[in-house]
N, C-alpha and C positions, 0 to 999 in steps of 0.2 A: 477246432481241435484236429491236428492233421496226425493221420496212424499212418506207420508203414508197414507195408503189406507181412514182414515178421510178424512186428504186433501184433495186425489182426489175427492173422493165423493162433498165435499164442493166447490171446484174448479168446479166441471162441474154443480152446482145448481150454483154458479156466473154467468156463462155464460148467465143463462136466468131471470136474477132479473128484468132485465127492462121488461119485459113481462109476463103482471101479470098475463092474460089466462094458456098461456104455465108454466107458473110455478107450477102453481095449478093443472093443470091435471099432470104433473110428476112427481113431488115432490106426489100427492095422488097412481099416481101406483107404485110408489119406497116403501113409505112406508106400503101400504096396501099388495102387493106383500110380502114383509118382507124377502127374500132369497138372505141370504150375498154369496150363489152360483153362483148367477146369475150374469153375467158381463153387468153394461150398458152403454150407452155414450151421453152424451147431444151433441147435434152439432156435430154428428159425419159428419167427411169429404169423399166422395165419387166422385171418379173420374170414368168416363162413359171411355172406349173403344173409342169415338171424344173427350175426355180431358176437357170435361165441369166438371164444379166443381158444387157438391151437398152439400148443408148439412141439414140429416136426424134432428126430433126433439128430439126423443127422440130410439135410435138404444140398440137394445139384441145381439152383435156378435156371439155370443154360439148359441142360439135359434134362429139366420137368420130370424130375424125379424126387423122391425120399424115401428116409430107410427111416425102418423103428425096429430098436434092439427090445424083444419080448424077457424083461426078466422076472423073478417072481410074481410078482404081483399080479401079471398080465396073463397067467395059468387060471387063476383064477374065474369061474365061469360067466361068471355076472361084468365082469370084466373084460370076459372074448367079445361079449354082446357089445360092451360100450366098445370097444376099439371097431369095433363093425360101423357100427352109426358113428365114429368118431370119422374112422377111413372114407364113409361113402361122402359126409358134409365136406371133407376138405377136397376133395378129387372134385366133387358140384363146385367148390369155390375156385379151384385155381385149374383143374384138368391135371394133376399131377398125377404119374404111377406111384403107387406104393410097393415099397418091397418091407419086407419083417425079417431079423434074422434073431430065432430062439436061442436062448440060453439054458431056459429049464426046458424040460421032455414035458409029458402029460403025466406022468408020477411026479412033479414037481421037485425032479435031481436034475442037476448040473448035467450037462451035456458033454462028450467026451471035447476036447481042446481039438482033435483033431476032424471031428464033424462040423464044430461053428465057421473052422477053417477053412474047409471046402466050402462052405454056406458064404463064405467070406468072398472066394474066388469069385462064384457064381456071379454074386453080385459087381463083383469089377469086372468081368466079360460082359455084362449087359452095360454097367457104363461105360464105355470101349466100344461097344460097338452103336447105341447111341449117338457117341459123341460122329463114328463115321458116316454113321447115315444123318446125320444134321450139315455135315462139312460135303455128304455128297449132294443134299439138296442145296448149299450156299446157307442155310440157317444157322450154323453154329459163329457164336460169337464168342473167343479166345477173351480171358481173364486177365484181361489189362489194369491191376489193381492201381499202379502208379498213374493211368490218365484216365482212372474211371471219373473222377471230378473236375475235369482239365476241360476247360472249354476246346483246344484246338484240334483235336481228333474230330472234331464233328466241324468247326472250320474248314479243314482241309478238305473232310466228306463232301459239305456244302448244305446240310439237312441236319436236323434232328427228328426222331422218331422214335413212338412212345413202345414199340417193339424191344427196343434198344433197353429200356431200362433206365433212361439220361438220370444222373441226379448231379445238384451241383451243390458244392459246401455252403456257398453264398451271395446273394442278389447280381454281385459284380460280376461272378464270374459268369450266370447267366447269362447278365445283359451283353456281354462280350461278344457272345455270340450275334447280337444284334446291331454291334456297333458302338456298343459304349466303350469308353475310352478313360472313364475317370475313375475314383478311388473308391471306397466303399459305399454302398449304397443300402439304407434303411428303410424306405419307402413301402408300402405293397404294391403302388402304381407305379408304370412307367412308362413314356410315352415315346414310341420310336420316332426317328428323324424321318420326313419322306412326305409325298402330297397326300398321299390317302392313308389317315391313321388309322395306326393299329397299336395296342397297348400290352404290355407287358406284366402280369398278377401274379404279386404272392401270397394267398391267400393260407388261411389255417383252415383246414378242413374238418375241425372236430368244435367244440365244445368251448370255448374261452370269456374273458370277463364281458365283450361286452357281444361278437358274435356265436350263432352256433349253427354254423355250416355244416352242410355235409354233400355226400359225394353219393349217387347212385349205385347200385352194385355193378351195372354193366361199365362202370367211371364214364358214362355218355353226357349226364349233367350232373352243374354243382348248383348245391339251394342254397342261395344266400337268407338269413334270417336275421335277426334281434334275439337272444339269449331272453329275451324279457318275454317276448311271441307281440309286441308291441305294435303300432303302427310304422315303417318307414317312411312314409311322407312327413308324419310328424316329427320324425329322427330329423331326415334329410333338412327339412325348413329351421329347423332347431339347430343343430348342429354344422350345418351348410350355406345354411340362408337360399337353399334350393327349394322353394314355394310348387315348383312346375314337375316335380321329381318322376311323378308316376304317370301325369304328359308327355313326357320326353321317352316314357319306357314305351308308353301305350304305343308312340305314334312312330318309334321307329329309329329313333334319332339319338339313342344311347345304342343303339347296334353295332358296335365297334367287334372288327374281331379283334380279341386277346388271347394272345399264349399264354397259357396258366402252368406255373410251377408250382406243385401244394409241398406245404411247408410241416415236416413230421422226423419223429424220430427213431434213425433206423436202432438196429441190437445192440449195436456197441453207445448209442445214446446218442451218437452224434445228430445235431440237426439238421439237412439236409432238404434241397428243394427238388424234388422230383416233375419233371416235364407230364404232365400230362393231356395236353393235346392244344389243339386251338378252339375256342369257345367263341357263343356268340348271344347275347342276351334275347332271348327270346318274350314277344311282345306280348303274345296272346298267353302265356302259361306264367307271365308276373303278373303278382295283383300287389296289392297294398303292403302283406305282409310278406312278403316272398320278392325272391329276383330272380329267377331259375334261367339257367345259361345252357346252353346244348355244345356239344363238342360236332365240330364241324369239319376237323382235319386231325389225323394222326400223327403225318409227315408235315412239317415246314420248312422249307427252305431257306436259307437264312444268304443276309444279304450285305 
């Protein structure tokens, strides 16, 4: 499902039509801001390190920031508490700053239109000047919506890096990067051209019919499992005719590196294979029921 950058824009000002505070302060720093550079996201999703699910009002992923419009509800005291331990879990999860801009006072009225306004500026001066201290370190990365999925910007680079944010719509376009040259590809496996192999994974990182992988918080390793908690060797010999499965782990010789794209869905639903590093099956921490892979590289070069 291919959006164009309209779209999204338009699509993620959907998300907040029923909410007429939150609309007005974002939709006024989006377009006072005015910087087609700058990547944003309404409702973005955030998952804490304990698996609670957040979602920011208005998120900068570039500039590692987020804004939350305080409107009623959020005067509420028992409610300043939770937005405290709500802010501190997602800043531990991702290091982002928070900013808040009120709507009600602390008598719980409306705030005058020209106070949320200057509340309003503030906040686009700090994103402004963020964005030039990311561009004077070299760290700011410009909002390329039309070749954010586009293998060849990282072609031309000659790397990809899990810094970057890579994701791609689908296996091909991935593998493009590596050398493939053919039509769509279905697979999770994929085996590059070259003397010393290295392989290519699209794994699902959550929960499915018959795996239930997952991903560490630090994303350093992924655990492979059986959804059943079963034996894999029993799997393997079963389903593979691989008798030798957890020999082959033990002794070294399933050590391939592989570039892992985990396979999930971003906000606007689309599926999406996100780069997450190069991995490497680790002998001593797989046992029978486990595969556990370690990330061994951030950056890969591509060839």
């Amino acid at each position: 499902m291919n959006i164009s950058k309209d779209d999204y824009i338009l699509r993620n000002f959907s998300k907040i039509k029923h909410k007429s505070w939150e609309l007005y302060v974002i939709t006024r720093i989006i377009h006072l801001l005015n910087d087609p550079e700058i990547e944003f996201v309404c409702q973005q999703l955030i998952r804490t390190p304990n698996m609670k699910r957040y979602l920011t009002d208005l998120c900068f992923p570039t500039l590692k920031l987020y804004i939350e419009i305080d409107e009623l509800h959020h005067t509420n005291k028992q409610n300043q508490i939770d937005d405290e331990h709500r802010k501190r879990e997602i800043i531990d999860a991702i290091n982002f700053v928070e900013r808040r801009i009120k709507v009600f006072d602390g008598q719980n009225k409306i705030r005058k239109l020209n106070e949320i306004n200057d509340e309003i500026l503030e906040v686009i001066k700090e994103l402004k000047d963020r964005k030039k201290e990311l561009k004077k370190r070299g760290d700011f990365i410009p909002w390329n919506y039309e070749n954010k999925f586009s293998p060849e910007p990282h072609l031309e680079r000659g790397y990809i890096e899990v810094k970057d944010n890579v994701v791609f719509l689908n296996h091909r376009d991935a593998l493009r990067c590596f050398g493939y040259k053919g039509g769509h590809y279905q697979r999770a496996l994929w085996r590059m051209k070259g003397k010393k192999r290295k392989d290519v994974w699209f794994p699902k990182i959550y929960k499915n019919d018959l795996w239930n992988n997952s991903l560490s918080d630090d994303n350093k390793k992924i655990i492979m499992k059986l959804d059943s908690g079963k034996s894999l060797v029993d799997w393997f010999a079963k389903e593979r005719g691989e008798r030798d499965f957890l020999e082959k782990i033990k002794s070294g010789r399933e050590s391939v590196p592989t570039v892992v794209f985990a396979h999930y869905k971003n906000i606007l639903g689309q599926t999406v294979y996100k780069f997450l590093g190069e991995f490497i099956v680790s002998h001593e921490e797989s046992d029978e029921f486990s595969i556990i892979s370690n990330r061994t590289r951030t950056k890969v070069y591509l060839s």
